[in-house]
Every structure is written in structure tokens, then in C-alpha cells.
N, C-alpha and C positions, 0 to 999 in steps of 0.2 A: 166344837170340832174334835175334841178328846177322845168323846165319846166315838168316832167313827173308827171302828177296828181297821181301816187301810190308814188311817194317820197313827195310829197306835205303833201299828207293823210295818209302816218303811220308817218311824223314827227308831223304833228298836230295832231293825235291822240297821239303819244308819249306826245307832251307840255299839253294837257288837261287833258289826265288822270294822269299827274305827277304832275299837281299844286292840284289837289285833293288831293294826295297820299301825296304830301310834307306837307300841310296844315295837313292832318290827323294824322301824323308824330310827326313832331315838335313842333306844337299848341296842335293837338288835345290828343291822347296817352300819348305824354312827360306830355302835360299842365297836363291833369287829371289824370295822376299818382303823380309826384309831387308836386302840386299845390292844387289843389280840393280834392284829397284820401291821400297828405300827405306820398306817400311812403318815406324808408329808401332809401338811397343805394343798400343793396341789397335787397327790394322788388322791386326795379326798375331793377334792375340786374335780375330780375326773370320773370320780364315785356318781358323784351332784349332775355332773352332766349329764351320763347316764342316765337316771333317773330324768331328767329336766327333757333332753331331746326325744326319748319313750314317750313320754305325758306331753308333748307338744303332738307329737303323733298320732298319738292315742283322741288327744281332743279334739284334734281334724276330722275326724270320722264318728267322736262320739254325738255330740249335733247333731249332723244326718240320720244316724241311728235312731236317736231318739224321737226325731217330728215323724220319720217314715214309719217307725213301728211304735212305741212308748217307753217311759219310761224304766216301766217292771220287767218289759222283757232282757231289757237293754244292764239292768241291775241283775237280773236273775243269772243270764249266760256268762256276764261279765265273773261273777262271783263266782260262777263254777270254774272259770278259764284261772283265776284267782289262785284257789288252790294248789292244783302242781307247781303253779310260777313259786309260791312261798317255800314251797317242798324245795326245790330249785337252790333257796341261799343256803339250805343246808351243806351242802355240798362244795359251796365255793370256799375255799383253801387257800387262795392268792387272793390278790389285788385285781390282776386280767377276770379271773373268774366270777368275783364277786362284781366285777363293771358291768360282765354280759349277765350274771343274774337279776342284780337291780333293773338292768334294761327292761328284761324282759318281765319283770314287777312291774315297771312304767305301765310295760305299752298296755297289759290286760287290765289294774286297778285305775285307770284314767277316765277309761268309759263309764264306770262305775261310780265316781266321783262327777263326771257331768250329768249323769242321768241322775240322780239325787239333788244336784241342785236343780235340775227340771223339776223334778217334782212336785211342787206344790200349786202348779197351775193344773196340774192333772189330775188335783184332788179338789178344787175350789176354784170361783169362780169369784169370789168379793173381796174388797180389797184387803179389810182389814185381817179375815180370815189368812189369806197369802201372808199377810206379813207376820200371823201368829205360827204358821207351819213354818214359815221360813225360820222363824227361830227357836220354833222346838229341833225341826232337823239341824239347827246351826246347835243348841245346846247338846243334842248329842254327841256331836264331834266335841264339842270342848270337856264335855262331860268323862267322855273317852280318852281324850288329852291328859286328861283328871288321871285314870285307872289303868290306860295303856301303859307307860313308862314306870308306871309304880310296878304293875305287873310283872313287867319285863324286868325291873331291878332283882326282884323276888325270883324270877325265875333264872337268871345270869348267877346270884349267889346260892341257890339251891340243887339247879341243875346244868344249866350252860346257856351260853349264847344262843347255840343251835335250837333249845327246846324254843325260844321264842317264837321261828319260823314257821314250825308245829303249831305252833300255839295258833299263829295267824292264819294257819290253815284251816282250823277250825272255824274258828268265827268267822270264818266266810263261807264253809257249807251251811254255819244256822241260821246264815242272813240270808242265802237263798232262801230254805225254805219259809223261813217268814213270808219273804217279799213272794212267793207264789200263791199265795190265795189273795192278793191285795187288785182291788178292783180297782178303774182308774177313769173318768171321765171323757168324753170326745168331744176334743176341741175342734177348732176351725178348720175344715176340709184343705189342703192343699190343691194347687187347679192343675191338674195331668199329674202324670206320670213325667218323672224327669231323673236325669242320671246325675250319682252320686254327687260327680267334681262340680255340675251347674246348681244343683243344692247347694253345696255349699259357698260358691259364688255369690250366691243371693244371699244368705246368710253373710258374708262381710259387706257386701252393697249397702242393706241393709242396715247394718250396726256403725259403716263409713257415715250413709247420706243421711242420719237421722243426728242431729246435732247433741240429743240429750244422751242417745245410747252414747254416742263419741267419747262425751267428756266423762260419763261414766265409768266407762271402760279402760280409758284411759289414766286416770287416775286412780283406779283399782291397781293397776298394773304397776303405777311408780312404788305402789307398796311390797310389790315384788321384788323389787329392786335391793330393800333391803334383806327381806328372806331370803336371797338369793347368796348374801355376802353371807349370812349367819349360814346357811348350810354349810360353806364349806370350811367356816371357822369357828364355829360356835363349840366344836369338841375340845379343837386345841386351845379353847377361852379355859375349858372348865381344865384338862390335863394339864398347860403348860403354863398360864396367869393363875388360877385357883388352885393347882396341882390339887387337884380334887382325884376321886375313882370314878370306876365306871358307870357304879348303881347311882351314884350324888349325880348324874346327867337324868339320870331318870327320877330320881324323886325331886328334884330342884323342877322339871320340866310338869310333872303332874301337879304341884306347888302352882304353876305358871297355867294351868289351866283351871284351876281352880278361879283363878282372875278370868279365863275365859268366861265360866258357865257364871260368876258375878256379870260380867258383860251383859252378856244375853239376856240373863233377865233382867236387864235395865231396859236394854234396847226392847224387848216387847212390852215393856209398859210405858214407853216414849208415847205420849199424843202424837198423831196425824202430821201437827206441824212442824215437826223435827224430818220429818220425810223430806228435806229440801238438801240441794246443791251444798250450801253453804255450812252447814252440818257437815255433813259427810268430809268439806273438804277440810274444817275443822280436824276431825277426828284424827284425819291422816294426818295433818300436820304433829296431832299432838302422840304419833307415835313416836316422836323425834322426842319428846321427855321421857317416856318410859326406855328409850333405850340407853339413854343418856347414865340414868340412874342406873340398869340393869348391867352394861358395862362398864361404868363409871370405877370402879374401883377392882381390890382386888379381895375383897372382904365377903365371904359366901356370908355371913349375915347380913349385908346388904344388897346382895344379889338376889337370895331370896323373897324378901316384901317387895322387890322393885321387879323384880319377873312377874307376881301375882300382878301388880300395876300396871302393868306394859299390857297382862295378859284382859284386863278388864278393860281398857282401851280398845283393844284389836275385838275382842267379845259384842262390845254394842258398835261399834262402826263394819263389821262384817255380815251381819244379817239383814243390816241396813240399804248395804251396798247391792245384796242380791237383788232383793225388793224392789228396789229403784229401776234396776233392769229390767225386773220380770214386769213391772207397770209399762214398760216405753217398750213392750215384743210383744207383735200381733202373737197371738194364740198359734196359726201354723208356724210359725218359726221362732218360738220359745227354746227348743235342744239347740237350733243352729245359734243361735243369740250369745248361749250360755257359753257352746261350744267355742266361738270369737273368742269368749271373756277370758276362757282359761287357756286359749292359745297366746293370748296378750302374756298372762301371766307367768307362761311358762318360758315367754322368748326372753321377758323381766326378770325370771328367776335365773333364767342361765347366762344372760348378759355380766353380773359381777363372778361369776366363776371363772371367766378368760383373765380377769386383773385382780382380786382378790389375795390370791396366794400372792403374786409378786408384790401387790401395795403391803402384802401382812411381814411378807422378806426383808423390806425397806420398812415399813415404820412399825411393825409389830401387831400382831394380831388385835390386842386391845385398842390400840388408835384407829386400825381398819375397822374396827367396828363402830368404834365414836361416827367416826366421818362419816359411816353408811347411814347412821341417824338424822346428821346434819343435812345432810344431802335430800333427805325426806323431808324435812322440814321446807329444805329450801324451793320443794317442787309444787309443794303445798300451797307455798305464799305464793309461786307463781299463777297457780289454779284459782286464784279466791277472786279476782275479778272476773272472771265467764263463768265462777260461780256465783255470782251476784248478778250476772246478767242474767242466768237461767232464772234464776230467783223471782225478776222482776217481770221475765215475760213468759206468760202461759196460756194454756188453750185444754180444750178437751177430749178431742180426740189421737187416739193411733189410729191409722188407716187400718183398713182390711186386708189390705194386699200385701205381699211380701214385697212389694216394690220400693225399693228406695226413693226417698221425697227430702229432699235437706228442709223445708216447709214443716215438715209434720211434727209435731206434738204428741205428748203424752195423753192418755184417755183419762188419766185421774188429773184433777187440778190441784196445783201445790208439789207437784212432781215432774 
């Protein structure tokens, strides 16, 4: 599959425009809200929101986008809408400013981020192939995780905050042109013509009445639960418990992705039978160690190897996680499928930004993070009996239709 220059060119467009997006991320945003402007807690939490209610927005309609037209067009335009947005945080100077800049970050890189994970059924049709693109494009973002924050450290001490947003401007006109000559295969016809909101109607029916997408989804999502606590305290971990600097958030965090791209190529060399329920619900339990360890103290020596840890955890249980989706989504509603997935995610990620700041006010930003761990763990244990029932009963097919069936089955066995 390497050898096909459209898997080539949307996984290199995925690593270039994510070491923009990571750099703009955790250097640039995190830097100059807490750092440079000084936010609280929860003015950083209002930051997160931002961001969080954009990309819940943004993945409502990126779904649609993607089954009506594909995914390159849907990465192509996105990417170019990309650019001024980043141009955008140049300019923000306050706190109010920099809220409706990120906003407007959300709402254009969201679509871009679901049509990328659509991806890979629009390049291949076998199974194992899907699960090996799903985790080159998953290694790229981690890879990116790797070089974006180092980047941006580099570019915070060299030249300022502000170049980052530049920076990120960039790497998203080269992923366009990448992503425009990538060809893309045609999946399963849709039956009529139909408007937007009933699209995407069908698309939750859908991912509701199908018992395996459910619990997928769903437990994808509790793992939001805790990103959602670390967005909007993970700065004031490293300023106010580490009393660390700006650039140590970006090299500690490229450190942490290094354990990602370890991840991922784990997870693509997992046999077949690791593709189950009970794995995956594994995995997510045991992000509740790595975070254990990664906040556990106040010792950036141990922060360090225990972030690369946490980051190899989330590395093989997140390519995994795609995978398993993209098996149990008929072919015409793979965008709408995806797009549920990270509406989940994103309603998961903003749910501990409303209590986060007040739990970190009462018990300190380090214990707020411990218990965001625990709380994983403990959603996890909940999860492991219907993932043992999925385990034990299976079948062969997905239907054809977009029509929700609580009955139906995945098309591959052992998934």
C-alpha cells in the first residue's frame, strides 16, 4: 500500500499539516494564554471551550461533507479556509480575542481532521490494508506531536509566539497542494438525493441502532473525558506544580509523542485478533496508569518517561479504535459515522471544562488531574462486561443500507 502515491500524499499531508497544528496548539494557544496573557484556569477553560464548541460544530457538518462529496475535496478546501483562520491568532492581544480566534480555528480545522480519518476506506477496500493506513495516518499525527511542539519551542525562543501561527499557516497551504492530485475510490452509492440535517439524522440512527458502532463510540468518547480536564489544566501542571517555562510544555509534549509514534507501531503489527472489544476496552482503562504516573509527582524527571508512557498507550489503543468503526460503517456513511465519533468527542472534551477549574480551586490542579485518571479507569471497568459480550457474539455482515438495525453486525468476524 506504500507504494500507492495517494497513500503517500494524504499521510504526508496529514504529518505536515499536524506539526503546524501541534506547534499552534501547545506552544502557540496554551503558550500565549498562559504564559504571555496570564490566564486563570478558567480563562483557559474558556479558551478549551472555544476551541471544543467550533469542532463540535465543525464535525456536524464534516460527515455530510465527506459521504456527499469525498474526502480530498472536503481536506483540500478545509485547508485553504485553514490558513487566514491561523493568520487570525496573530492578532489576538487579549484573552476575549484570542477566544473568538481559536473559535474560528475550531470551526475551519474540524472538517479537516474528520475527512482524514475518513480516509482510508477511500483508499482501500481490505481489511487489513484499512488498518495499516489507519495507522500510518494515525502515525503521522503522532509523529507530528513529535516535531510540532519542539518546533514551536524553537520558534517561541528564536522569534515569538506569534511566528508559530505563520508557521501553521504554512503547512496547511503544502497539505493542500499535496492532497490535490490524490485520487480516491467510489464507494457505495447513496439512494436519492437528500438534505443536509436528514443526512445527518441517518448518520446518528445509524451509529445509535447498531449496537457495536454504540459501544464504540462511546467509549472512545470517555476517553475525552479526561483530555478534556488536561486542556484546560495541563499548563498550569507544568507553570504552577513544575514551575517549569514555556518552551519545557513543548519539548516535554514532543517527548510524549514520541510514545505516541512507539504506539502505533505496535498497534500495526497487532494480529487480527487484538481487533476485539475487550482490548480496546483494556487500553483505555490503562490510560488511568500512564496518567497516574505522568501527574503523579512534581518531578519533571518523572514526568518525562511517564508522558512518553501514557503516550504509547493512547499510540496503539487510538488507531485501533478508528478501525473498529470504519469495519461496523457501510461504505455510504463512513464521513457521517466518523463525524458522530468526534461529535461524541468533542461534547466529552468540553463536559470537564464547566467543573475542572472550580474542582482545581478546591483541590489543586495536580489532584484534578489524578482523579480525571481515576475516573477513566473507573469507566473502563464499567465497559468490560458488553465488552465481553460483544466478544462472544458475532456475525458477518454490515447491511447495505444506511438504515439503522439494533440486529446488525459487523462485516468482518472477530470485530
Amino acid at each position: 500500500m506504500w507504494s500507492d502515491p495517494s497513500v503517500r500524499r494524504v499521510v504526508l499531508a496529514r504529518l505536515i499539516s499536524r506539526i503546524g497544528g501541534e506547534a499552534a496548539f501547545f506552544v502557540g494557544i496554551w503558550g500565549k494564554a498562559a504564559f504571555q496573557l496570564q490566564a486563570t484556569a478558567g480563562e483557559l477553560a474558556l479558551v478549551m471551550a472555544a476551541l471544543g464548541v467550533a469542532s463540535l460544530i465543525g464535525a456536524s457538518v464534516a460527515g455530510v461533507l465527506v459521504d456527499r462529496f469525498d474526502p480530498r475535496r472536503v481536506v483540500l478546501y478545509g485547508e485553504i479556509l485553514f490558513i487566514p483562520a491561523a493568520i487570525g491568532l496573530v492578532f489576538a492581544d487579549t484573552l476575549p480575542s484570542l477566544v473568538v480566534a481559536t473559535f474560528v480555528l475550531g470551526l475551519v480545522g474540524t472538517p479537516v481532521f474528520t475527512a482524514i480519518s475518513s480516509f482510508a476506506p477511500f483508499l482501500t477496500d481490505d481489511e487489513d490494508k484499512l488498518a495499516k493506513i489507519n495507522g500510518w495516518i494515525e502515525g503521522a499525527s503522532w509523529l507530528a506531536f513529535v516535531i510540532g511542539p519542539a518546533l514551536g519551542a524553537l520558534l517561541v525562543v528564536t522569534i515569538s509566539v506569534d511566528s508559530i501561527f505563520v508557521f501553521d499557516a504554512a503547512t496547511s497551504a503544502v497539505a493542500a497542494l499535496l492532497i490535490l492530485p490524490v485520487g480516491v475510490r467510489k464507494l457505495s452509492a447513496r439512494e436519492g438525493e437528500k438534505r443536509g440535517l436528514t443526512e445527518m439524522k441517518e448518520g446518528f440512527a445509524y451509529a445509535y441502532g447498531h449496537r457495536r458502532l454504540r459501544f464504540y463510540i462511546w467509549l472512545g468518547a470517555s476517553v475525552w473525558l479526561l483530555f478534556g480536564t488536561f486542556g484546560s489544566l495541563e499548563p498550569l501542571f507544568y507553570r504552577d506544580v513544575l514551575g517549569t517555562s514555556l518552551e519545557t510544555l513543548g519539548w516535554v509534549n514532543s517527548i510524549f509523542g514520541l510514545g505516541l509514534i512507539a504506539g502505533t507501531v505496535i498497534a500495526g503489527r497487532l494480529p487480527g485478533r487484538f481487533r476485539n472489544a475487550r482490548w480496546l476496552t483494556f487500553l483505555v482503562g490503562l490510560n488511568a496508569v500512564g496518567v497516574l504516573a505522568y501527574v503523579g509527582t512534581d518531578m519533571l524527571s518523572v514526568v518525562v518517561p511517564a508522558g512518553a508512557m501514557w503516550g504509547m498507550i493512547i499510540g496503539v489503543m487510538a488507531p485501533l479504535l478508528r478501525t473498529m468503526i470504519q469495519l461496523n460503517s457501510p461504505e455510504e456513511m463512513v464521513g457521517r459515522i466518523m463525524g458522530v465519533t468526534h461529535i461524541h468527542s468533542e461534547v466529552s472534551h468540553l463536559m470537564p471544562l464547566a467543573v475542572a477549574p472550580w474542582l482545581a480551586g478546591i483541590f489543586g490542579v495536580q489532584a484534578t488531574l489524578i482523579g480525571a485518571g481515576i475516573l477513566v479507569a473507573v469507566v473502563a471497568s464499567l465497559f468490560w462486561p458488553r465488552a465481553a459480550q460483544l466478544d462472544r457474539t458475532r456475525s458477518a455482515e454490515v447491511p447495505p443500507t444506511g438504515l439503522p438495525d439494533p440486529a446488525d453486525e459487523p462485516r468482518s468476524v472477530g470485530h
